[in-house]
TORVOTI-797404 format. One record per residue (C-alpha): residue number from 1; residue in three letters; y, z, x. Coordinates in pm, 1 decimal, always signed. Each point is the difference from the previous one (the first is absolute). Layout:
BEGIN
NUM,ALA,Y,Z,X $
...
//
This chain:
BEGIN
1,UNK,+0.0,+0.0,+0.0 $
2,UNK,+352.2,-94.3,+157.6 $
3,UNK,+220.4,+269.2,+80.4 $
4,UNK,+341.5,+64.5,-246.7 $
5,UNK,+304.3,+0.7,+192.0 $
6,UNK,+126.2,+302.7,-143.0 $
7,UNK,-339.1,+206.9,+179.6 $
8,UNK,+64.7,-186.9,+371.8 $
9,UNK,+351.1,+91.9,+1.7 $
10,UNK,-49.7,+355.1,-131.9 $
11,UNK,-259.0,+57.6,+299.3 $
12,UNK,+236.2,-135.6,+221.8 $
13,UNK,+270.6,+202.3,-77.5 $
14,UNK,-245.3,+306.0,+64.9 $
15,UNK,-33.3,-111.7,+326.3 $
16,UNK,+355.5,-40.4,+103.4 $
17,UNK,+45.0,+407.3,-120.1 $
18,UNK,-269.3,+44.7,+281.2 $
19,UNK,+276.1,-165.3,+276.8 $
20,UNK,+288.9,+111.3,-188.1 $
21,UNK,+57.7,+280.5,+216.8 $
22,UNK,-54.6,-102.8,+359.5 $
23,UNK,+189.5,-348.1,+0.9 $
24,UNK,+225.4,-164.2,-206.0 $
25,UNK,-97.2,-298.3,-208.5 $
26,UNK,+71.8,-316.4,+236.0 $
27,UNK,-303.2,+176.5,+232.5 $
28,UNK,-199.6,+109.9,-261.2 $
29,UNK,-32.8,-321.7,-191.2 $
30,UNK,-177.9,-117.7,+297.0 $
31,UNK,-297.2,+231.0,-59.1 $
32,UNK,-35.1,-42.7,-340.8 $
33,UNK,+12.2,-382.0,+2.4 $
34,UNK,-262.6,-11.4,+270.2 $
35,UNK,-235.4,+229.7,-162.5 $
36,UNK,+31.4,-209.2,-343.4 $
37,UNK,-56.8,-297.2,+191.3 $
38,UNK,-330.0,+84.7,+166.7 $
39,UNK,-138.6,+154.4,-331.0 $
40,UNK,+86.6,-334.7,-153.1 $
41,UNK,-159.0,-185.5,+196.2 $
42,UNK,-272.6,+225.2,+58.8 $
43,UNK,-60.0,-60.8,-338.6 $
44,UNK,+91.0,-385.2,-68.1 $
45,UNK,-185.2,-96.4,+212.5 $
46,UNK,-318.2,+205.9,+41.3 $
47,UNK,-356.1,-153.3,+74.0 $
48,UNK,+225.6,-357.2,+55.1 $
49,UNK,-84.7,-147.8,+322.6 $
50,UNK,+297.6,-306.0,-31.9 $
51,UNK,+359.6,+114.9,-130.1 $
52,UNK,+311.9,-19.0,+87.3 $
53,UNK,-19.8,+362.6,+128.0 $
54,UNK,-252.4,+112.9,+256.9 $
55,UNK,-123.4,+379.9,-40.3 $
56,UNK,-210.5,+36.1,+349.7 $
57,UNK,-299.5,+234.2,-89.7 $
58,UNK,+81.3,+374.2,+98.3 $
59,UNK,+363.0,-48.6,-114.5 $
60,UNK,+6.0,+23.9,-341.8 $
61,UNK,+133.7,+233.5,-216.3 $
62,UNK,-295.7,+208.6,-81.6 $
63,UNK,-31.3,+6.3,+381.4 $
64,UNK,+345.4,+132.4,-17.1 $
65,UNK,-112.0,+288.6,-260.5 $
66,UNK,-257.2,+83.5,+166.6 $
67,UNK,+233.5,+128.5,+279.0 $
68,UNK,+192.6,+259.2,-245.4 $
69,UNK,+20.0,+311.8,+177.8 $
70,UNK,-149.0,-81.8,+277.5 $
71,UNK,+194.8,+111.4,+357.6 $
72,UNK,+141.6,-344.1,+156.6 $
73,UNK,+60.5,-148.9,-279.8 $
74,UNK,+323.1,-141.1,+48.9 $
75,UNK,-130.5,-158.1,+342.4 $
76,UNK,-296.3,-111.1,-134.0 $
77,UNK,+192.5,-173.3,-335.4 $
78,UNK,+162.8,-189.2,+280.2 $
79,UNK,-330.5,-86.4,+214.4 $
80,UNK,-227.4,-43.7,-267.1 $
81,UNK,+158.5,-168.4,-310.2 $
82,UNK,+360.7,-159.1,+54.6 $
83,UNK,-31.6,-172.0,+335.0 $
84,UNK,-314.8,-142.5,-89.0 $
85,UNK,+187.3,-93.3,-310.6 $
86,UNK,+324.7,-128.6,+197.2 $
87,UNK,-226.5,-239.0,+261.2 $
88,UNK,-210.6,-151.6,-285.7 $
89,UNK,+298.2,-67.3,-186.4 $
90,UNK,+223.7,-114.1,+277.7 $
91,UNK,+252.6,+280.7,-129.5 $
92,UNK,+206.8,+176.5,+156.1 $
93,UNK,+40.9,+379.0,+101.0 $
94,UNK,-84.9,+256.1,-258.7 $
95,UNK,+188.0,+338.0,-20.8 $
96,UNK,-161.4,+228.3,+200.4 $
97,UNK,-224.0,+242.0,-179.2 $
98,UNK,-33.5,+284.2,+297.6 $
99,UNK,+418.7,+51.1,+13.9 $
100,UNK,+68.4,+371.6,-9.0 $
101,UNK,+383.4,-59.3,+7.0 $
102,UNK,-28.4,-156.8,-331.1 $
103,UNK,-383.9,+121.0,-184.5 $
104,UNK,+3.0,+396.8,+107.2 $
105,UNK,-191.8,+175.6,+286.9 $
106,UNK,-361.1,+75.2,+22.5 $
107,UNK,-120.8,+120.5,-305.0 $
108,UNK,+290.9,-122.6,-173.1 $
109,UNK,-30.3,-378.9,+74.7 $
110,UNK,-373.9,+3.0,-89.9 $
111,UNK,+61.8,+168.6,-360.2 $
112,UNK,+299.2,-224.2,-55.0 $
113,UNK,-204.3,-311.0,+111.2 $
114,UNK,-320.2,+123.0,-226.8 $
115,UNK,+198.9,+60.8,-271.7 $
116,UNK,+170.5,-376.7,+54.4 $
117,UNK,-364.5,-122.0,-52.5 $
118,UNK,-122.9,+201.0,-288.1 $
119,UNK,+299.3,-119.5,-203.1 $
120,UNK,-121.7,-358.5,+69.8 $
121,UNK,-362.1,+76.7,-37.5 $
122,UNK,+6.2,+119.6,-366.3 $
123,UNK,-208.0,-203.3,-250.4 $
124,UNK,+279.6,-126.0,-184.3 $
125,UNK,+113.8,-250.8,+308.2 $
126,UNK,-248.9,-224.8,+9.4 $
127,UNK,+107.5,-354.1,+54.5 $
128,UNK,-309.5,-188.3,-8.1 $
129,UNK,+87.2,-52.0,-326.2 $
130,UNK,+279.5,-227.8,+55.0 $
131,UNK,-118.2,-299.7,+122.5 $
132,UNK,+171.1,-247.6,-216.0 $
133,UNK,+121.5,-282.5,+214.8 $
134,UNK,+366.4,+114.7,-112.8 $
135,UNK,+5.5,+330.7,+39.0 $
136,UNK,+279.7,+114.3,+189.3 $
137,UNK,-36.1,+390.7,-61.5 $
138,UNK,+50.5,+78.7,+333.4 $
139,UNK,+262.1,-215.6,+38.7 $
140,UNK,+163.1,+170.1,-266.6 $
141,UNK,-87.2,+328.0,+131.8 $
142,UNK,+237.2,-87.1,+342.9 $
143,UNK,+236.1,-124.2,-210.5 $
144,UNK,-5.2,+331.1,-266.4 $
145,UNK,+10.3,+225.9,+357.9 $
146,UNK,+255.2,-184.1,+255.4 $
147,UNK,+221.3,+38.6,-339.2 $
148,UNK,+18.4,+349.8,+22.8 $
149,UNK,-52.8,+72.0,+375.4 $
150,UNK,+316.0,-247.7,+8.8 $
151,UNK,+185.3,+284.4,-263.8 $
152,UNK,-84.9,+282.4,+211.1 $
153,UNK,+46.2,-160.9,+358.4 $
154,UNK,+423.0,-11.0,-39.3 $
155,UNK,+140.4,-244.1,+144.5 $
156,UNK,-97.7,-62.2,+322.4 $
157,UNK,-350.5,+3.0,-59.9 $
158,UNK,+0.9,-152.6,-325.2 $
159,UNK,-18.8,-372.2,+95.0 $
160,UNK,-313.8,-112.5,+3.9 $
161,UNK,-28.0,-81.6,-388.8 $
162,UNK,+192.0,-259.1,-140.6 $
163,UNK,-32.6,+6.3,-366.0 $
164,UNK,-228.5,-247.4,-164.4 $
165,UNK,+243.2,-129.0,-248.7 $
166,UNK,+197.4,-109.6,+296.6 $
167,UNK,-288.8,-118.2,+151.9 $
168,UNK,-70.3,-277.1,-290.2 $
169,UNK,+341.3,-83.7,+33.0 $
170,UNK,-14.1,-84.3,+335.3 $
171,UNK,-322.4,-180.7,-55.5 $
172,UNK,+91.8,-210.9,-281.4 $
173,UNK,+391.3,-138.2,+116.6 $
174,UNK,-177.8,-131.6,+396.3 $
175,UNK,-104.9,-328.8,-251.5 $
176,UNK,-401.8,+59.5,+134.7 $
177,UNK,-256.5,-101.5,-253.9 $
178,UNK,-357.0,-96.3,-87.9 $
179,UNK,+143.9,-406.0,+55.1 $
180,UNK,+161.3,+78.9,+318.6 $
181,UNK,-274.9,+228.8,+200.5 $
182,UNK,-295.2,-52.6,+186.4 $
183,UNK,-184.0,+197.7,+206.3 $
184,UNK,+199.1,-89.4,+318.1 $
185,UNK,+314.2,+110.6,-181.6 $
186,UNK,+123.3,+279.8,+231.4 $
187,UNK,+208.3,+343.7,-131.3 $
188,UNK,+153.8,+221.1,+217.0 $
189,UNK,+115.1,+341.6,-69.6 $
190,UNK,+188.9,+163.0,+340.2 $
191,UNK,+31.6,+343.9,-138.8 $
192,UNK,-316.9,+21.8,-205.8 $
193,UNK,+25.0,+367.0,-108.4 $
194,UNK,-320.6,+8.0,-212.1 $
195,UNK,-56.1,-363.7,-15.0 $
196,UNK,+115.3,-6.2,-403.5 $
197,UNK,+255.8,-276.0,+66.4 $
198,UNK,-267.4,-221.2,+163.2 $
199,UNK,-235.1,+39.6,-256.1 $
200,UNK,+265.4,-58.8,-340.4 $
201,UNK,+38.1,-336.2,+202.1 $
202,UNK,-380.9,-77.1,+59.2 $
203,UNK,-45.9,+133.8,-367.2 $
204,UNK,+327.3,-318.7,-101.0 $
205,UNK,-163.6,-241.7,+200.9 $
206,UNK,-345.5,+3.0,-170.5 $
207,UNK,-218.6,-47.5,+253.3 $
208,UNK,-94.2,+104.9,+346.1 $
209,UNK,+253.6,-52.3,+222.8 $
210,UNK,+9.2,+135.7,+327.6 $
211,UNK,+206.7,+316.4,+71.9 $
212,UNK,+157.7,+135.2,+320.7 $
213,UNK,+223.6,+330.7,-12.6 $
214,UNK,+126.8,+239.7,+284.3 $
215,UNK,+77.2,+373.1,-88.3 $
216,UNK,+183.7,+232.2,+277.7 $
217,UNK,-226.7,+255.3,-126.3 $
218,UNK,-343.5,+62.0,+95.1 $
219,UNK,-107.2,+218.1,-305.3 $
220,UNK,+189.0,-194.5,-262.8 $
221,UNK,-157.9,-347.9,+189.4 $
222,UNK,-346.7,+135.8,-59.9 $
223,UNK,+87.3,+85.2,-335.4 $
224,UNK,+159.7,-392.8,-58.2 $
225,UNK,-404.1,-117.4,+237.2 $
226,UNK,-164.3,+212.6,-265.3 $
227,UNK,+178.2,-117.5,-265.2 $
228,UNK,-37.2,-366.1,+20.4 $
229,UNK,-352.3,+23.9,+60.2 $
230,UNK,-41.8,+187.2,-334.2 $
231,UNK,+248.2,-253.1,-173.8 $
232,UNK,-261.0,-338.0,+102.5 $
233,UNK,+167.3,-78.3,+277.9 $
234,UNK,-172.0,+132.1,+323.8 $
235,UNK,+103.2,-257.6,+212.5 $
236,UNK,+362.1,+112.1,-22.1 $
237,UNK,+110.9,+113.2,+316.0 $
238,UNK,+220.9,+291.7,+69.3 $
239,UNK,+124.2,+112.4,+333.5 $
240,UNK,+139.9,+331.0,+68.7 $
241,UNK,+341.6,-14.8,+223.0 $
242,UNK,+345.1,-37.1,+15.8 $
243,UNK,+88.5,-346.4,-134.8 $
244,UNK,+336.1,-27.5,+148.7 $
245,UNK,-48.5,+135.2,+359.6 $
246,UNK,-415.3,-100.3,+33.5 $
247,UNK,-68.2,-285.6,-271.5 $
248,UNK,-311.1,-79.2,-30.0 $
249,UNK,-44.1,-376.9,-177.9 $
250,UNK,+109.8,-216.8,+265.0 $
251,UNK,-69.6,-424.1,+20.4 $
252,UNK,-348.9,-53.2,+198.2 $
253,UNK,+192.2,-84.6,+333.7 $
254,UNK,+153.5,+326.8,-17.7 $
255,UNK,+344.2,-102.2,-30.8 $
256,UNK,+214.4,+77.5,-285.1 $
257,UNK,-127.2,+134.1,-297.2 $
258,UNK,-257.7,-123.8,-255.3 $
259,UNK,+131.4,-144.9,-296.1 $
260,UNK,-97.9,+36.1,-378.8 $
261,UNK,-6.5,-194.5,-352.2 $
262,UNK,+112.1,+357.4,-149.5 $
263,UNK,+182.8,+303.2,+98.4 $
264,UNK,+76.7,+313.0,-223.0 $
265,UNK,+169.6,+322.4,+169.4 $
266,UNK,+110.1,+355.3,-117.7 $
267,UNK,+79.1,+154.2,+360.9 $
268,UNK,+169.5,+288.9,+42.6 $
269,UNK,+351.1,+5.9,-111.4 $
270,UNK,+296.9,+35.0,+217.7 $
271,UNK,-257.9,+91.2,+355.1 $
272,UNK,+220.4,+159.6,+246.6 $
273,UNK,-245.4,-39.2,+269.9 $
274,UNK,-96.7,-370.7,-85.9 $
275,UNK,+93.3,-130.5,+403.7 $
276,UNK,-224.0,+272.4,+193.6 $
277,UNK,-193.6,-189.7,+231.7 $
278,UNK,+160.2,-384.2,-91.7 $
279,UNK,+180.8,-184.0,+285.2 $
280,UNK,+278.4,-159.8,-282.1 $
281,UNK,+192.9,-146.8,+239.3 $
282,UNK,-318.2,-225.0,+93.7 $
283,UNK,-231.9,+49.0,-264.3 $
284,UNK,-323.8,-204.5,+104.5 $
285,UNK,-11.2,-79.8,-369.9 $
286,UNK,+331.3,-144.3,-67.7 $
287,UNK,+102.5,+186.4,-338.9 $
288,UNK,+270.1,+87.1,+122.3 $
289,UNK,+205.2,-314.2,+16.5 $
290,UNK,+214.7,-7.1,-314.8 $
291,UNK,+87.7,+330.7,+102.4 $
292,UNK,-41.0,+350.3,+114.5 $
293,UNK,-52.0,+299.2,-254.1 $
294,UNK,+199.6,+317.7,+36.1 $
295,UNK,-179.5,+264.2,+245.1 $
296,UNK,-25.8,+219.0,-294.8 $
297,UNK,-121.6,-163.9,-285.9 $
298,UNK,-308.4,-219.3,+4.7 $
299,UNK,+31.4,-196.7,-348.6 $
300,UNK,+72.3,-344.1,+152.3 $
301,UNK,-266.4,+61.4,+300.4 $
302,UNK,-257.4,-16.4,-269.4 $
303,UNK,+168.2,-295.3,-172.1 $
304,UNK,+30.0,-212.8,+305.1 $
305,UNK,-391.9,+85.4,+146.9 $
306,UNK,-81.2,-142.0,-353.8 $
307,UNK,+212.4,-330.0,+24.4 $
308,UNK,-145.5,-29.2,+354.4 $
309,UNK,-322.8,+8.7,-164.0 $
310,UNK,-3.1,-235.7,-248.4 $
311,UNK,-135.7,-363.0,-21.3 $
312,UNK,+269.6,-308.0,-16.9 $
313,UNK,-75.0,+22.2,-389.7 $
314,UNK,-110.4,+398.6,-13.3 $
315,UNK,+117.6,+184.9,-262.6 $
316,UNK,+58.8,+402.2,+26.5 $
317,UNK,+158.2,+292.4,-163.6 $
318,UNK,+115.6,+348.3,+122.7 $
319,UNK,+127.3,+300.7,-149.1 $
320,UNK,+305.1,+166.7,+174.3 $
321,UNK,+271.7,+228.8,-97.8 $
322,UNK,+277.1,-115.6,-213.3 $
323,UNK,+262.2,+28.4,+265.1 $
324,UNK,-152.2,-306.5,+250.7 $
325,UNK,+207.6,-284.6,-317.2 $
326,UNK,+331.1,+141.2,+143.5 $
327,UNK,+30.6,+234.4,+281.9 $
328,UNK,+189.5,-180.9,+286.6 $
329,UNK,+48.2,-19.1,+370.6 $
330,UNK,-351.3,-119.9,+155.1 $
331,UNK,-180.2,+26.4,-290.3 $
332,UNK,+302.2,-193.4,-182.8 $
333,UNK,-73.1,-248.1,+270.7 $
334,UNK,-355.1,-35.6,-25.5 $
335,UNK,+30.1,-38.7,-411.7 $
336,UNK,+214.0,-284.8,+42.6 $
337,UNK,-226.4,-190.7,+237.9 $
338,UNK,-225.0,+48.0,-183.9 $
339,UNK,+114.9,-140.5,-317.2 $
340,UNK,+118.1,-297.7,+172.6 $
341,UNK,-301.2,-96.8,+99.2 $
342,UNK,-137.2,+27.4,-312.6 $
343,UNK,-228.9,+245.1,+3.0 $
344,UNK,+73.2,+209.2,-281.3 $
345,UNK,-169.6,-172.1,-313.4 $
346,UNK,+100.0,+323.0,-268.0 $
347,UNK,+105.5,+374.3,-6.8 $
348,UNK,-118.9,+251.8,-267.9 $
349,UNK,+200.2,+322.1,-16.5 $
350,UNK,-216.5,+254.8,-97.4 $
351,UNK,+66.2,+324.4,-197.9 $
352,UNK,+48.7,+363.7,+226.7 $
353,UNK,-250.9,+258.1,+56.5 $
354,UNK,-330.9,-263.9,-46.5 $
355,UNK,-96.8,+121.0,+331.8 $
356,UNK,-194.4,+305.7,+110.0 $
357,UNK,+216.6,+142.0,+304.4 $
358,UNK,+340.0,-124.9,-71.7 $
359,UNK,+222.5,-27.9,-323.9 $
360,UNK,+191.5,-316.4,+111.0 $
361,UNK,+10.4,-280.6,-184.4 $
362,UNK,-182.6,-332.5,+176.2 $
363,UNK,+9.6,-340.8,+40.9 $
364,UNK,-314.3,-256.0,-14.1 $
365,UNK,+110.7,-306.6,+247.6 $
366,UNK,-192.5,-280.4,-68.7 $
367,UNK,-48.8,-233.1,+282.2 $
368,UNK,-86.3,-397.9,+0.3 $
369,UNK,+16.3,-217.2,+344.3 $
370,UNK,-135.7,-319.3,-238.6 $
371,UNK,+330.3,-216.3,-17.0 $
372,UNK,+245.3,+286.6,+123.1 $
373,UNK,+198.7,-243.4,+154.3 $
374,UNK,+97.3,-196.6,-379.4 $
375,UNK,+23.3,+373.9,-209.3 $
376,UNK,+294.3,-16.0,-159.9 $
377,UNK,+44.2,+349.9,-169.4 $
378,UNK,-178.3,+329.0,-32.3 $
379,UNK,-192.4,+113.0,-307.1 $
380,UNK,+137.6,+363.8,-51.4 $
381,UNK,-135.9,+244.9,-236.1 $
382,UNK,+167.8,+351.6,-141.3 $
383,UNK,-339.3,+187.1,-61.7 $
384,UNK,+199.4,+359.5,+59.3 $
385,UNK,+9.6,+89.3,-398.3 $
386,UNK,-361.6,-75.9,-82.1 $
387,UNK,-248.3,+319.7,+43.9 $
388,UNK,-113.0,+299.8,-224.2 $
389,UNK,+0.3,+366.8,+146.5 $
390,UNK,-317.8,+138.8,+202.7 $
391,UNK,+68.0,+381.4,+78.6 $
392,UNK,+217.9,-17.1,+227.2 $
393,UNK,-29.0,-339.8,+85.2 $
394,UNK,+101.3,-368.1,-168.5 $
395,UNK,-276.0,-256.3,-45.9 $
396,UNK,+28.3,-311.2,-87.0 $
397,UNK,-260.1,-161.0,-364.7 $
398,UNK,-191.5,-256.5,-31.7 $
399,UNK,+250.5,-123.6,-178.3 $
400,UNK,+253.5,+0.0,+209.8 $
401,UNK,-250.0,-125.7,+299.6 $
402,UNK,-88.0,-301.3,-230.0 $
403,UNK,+398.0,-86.6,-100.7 $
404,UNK,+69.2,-4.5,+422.2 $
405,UNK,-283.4,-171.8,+96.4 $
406,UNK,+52.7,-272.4,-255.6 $
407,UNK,+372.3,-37.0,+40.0 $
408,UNK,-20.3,-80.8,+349.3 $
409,UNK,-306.3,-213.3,+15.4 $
410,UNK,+171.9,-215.3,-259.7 $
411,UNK,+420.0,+54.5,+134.4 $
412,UNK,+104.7,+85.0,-390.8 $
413,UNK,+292.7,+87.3,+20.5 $
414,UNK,+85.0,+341.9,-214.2 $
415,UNK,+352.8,+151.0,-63.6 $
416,UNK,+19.9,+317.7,+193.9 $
417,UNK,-332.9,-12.5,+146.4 $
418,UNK,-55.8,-332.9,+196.2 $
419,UNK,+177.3,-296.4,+142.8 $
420,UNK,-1.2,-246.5,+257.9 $
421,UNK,+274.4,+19.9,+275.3 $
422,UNK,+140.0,-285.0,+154.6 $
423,UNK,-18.2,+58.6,+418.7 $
424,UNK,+361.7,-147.6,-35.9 $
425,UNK,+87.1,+313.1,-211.4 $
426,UNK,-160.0,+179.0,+202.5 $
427,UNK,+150.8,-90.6,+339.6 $
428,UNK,+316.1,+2.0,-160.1 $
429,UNK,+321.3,+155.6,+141.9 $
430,UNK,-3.6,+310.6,-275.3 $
431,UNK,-406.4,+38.8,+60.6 $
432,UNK,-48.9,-53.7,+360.4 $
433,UNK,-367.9,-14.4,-48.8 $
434,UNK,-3.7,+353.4,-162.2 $
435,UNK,-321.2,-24.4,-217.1 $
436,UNK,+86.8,+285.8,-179.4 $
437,UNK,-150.0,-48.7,-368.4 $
438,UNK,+300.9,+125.0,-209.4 $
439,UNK,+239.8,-241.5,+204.4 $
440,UNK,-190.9,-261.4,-214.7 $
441,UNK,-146.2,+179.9,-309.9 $
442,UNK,+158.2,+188.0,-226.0 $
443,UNK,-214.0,+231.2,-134.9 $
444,UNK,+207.9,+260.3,-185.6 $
445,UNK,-97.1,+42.6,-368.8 $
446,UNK,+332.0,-97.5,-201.3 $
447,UNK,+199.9,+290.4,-134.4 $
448,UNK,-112.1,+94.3,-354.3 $
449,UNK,+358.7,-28.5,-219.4 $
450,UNK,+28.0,+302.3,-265.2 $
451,UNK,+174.5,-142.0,-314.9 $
452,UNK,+172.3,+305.3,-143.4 $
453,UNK,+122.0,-142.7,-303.7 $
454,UNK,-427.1,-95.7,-61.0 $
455,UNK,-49.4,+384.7,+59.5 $
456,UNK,+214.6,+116.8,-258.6 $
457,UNK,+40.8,-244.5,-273.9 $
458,UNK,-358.9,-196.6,+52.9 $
459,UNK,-53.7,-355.5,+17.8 $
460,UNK,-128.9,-187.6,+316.9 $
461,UNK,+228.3,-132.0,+241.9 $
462,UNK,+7.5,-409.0,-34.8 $
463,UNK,+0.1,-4.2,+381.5 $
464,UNK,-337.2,+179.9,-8.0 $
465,UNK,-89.4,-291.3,-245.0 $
466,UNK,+148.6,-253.8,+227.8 $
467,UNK,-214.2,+90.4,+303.4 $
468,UNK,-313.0,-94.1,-140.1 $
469,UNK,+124.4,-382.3,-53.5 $
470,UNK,-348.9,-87.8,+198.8 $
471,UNK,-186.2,+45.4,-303.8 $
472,UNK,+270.7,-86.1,-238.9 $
473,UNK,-47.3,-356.1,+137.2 $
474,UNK,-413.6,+2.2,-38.6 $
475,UNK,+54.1,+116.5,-325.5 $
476,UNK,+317.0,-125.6,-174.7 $
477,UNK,-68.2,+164.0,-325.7 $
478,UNK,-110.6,+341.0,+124.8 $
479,UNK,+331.9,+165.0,+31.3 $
480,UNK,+129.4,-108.1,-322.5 $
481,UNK,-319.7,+162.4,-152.9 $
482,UNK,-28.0,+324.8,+201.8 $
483,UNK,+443.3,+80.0,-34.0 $
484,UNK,+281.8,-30.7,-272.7 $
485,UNK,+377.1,+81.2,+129.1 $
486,UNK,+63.6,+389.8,-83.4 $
487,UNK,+422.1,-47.7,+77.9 $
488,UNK,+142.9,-169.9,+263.6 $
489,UNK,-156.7,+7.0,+370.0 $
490,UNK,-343.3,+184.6,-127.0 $
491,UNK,-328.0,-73.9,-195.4 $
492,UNK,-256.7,+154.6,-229.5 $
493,UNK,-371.4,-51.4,-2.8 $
494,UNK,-41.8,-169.4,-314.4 $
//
């Protein structure tokens, strides 16, 4: 019998009071994921000699239980089970089980451990039982968990979850498909996080495509390795390192870097430390040529590693903070390069507070090297107003993913919510190649005009009457059927 969400989640949250009091939750989620993973597929995949996951004997999880209580065994978690685990699986380093710092001394890692494994061991968590080719309760499991470990990591901690609805976005506005993708379609993710992006745009395309990501990271790039694997796509590969000092995907002669069909990014916003270990005034890599970001803040690093990256007709998009449309100086510089070559195919403003970590609004920049040279305009969108309430956070609905996602796949043009600016307008002397969304859409609701002569004496206003003319003119007869003059200036309802 497949397992309810509601009883996973509840056992995991059990768990995570186990850690609660020796680390805080961007270490513990590290421990909990891993355990839930090797249960999973301890259980998946039991008895199966060909999957997409090896289990070597003697590292299973009921070889795992069968270590509860016993002396080393944190060391012998490590030994026995995960590395096993990591070198079947070509994964990469697992937390480490035998850490006193973080698990407790002596008797207190081994109860703390034990009681780790009992949690996962009860009856209830059996996931043999979900073995339909689309099950993705694991998947959703990460998801359900990097959620809240992002709520309780604060900020600096907190970004290694970007919410899914801005995944989809981000998935769905690249233009990839099930016409356009083959299995030699390349995406590229350089600051993975948990691999969610990656696998929104696998999920778009339809069909096996291959997958590359890099994650600074070496807990969260196991997480994204595991991930993948558990999402039908084990031939993704993810590399743990710094992607702007050490990148990893380079072209087969070794110089420059590799290039890719697709590229979707959520790095870390504003990353003061983004030039430790980067030679910028000779970068091997060339990124650095339509200019050089401030020491401080990282934003337009990321952005120009991506452009480097991309194919003469690849297609990307990267979240950043609002502030990278208009701030000035270098950045100011780099913007305007940038939109003269004509990089920037659309901008979507999104609403503040989506994110776990910051409250800041952000920007989706949507990226296109087909045809840059002839784009004439960009395809703006005000998305700031569109979200519901979470807690203490804003999320966007479907509805309000579906209304974005079809507005700028199709350039409709929507009063106060999307239009397409001219780069004339844009380059132009009051604009200076600002991108600021408010310098082209106005988005403020307009003001809602009290008639106090309606308010004391009744009647409705004939400008209120007037405003609906839209209709008036699908309907000629309607208004003469619905009103009747009351005295001069108002209406009744007949």
């Amino acid at each position: 019998m497949a397992i309810k969400k509601s009883e996973l989640y509840s056992s995991l949250w059990k768990s995570c009071d186990e850690l609660r009091g020796g680390m805080d939750a961007s270490q513990y989620k590290d421990y909990v994921l891993t355990l839930l993973f090797v249960k999973y597929i301890s259980d998946k995949y039991k008895g199966k000699k060909f999957s997409a996951i090896k289990v070597p004997e003697g590292a299973s999880f009921d070889d795992m239980v069968a270590l509860v209580g016993t002396s080393n065994i944190g060391d012998d978690i490590n030994k026995k089970i995960l590395n096993p685990i990591k070198e079947a699986n070509r994964l990469n380093d697992f937390p480490d089980f035998n850490d006193e710092g973080k698990l407790g001394k002596g008797k207190d890692l081994i109860d703390t451990i034990s009681n780790l494994i009992l949690i996962f061991n009860s009856p209830d968590l059996d996931f043999s039982g979900n073995n339909a080719n689309d099950d993705d309760l694991l998947g959703d499991a990460y998801e359900y968990l990097m959620r809240h470990f992002a709520t309780e990591s604060g900020k600096s901690k907190g970004q290694f979850y970007t919410p899914a609805e801005v995944s989809r976005i981000l998935s769905k506005v690249i233009g990839i498909n099930s016409s356009n993708s083959t299995a030699q379609t390349t995406a590229y993710d350089p600051t993975c996080g948990s691999g969610s992006l990656l696998l929104k745009v696998a999920e778009e395309a339809e069909k096996n495509i291959t997958l590359y990501g890099q994650e600074k990271e070496i807990a969260t790039a196991n997480l994204a390795r595991m991930n993948m694997i558990l999402h039908g796509n084990p031939s993704a590969e993810i590399i743990a390192d710094n992607t702007l000092s050490r990148p990893y995907w380079k072209n087969d002669n070794e110089v420059g870097l590799k290039t890719f069909d697709y590229i979707v990014a959520n790095p870390p916003f504003s990353l003061k430390s983004w030039s430790n270990g980067i030679n910028i005034s000779n970068d091997e890599y060339n990124r650095f040529d339509l200019g050089t970001p401030p020491e401080k803040n990282g934003d337009y690093a990321f952005l120009l590693h991506i452009l480097k990256s991309l194919r003469s007709k690849g297609k990307g998009a990267i979240v950043l903070p609002h502030g990278v449309l208009f701030r000035g100086n270098s950045e100011g510089e780099i913007r305007k390069n940038i939109i003269k070559k004509g990089y920037i195919k659309g901008i979507i403003g999104l609403p503040a507070n989506l994110f776990y970590g910051t409250g800041i609004p952000a920007c989706i920049i949507i990226l296109d090297k087909e045809d840059a040279d002839q784009r004439k305009g960009i395809f703006m969108i005000d998305a700031s107003k569109g979200f519901v309430k979470d807690g203490n956070k804003n999320r966007l609905q479907e509805k309000d993913i579906l209304k974005i996602t079809q507005v700028f796949n199709s350039f409709t043009e929507i009063s106060k919510f999307s239009r397409m600016v001219s780069l004339e307008e844009i380059a132009s002397g009051k604009n200076d190649y600002n991108l600021n969304i408010p310098r082209y859409i106005d988005s403020q609701e307009t003001e809602d005009i009290q008639d106090i002569d309606a308010h004391l004496f009744g009647g409705i206003p004939e400008r209120d009457i007037q405003s609906l003319e839209k209709y008036w003119a699908i309907f000629p007869d309607l208004k003469n059927s619905l009103f009747e003059a009351q005295r001069k200036g108002y209406y009744s309802l007949k």
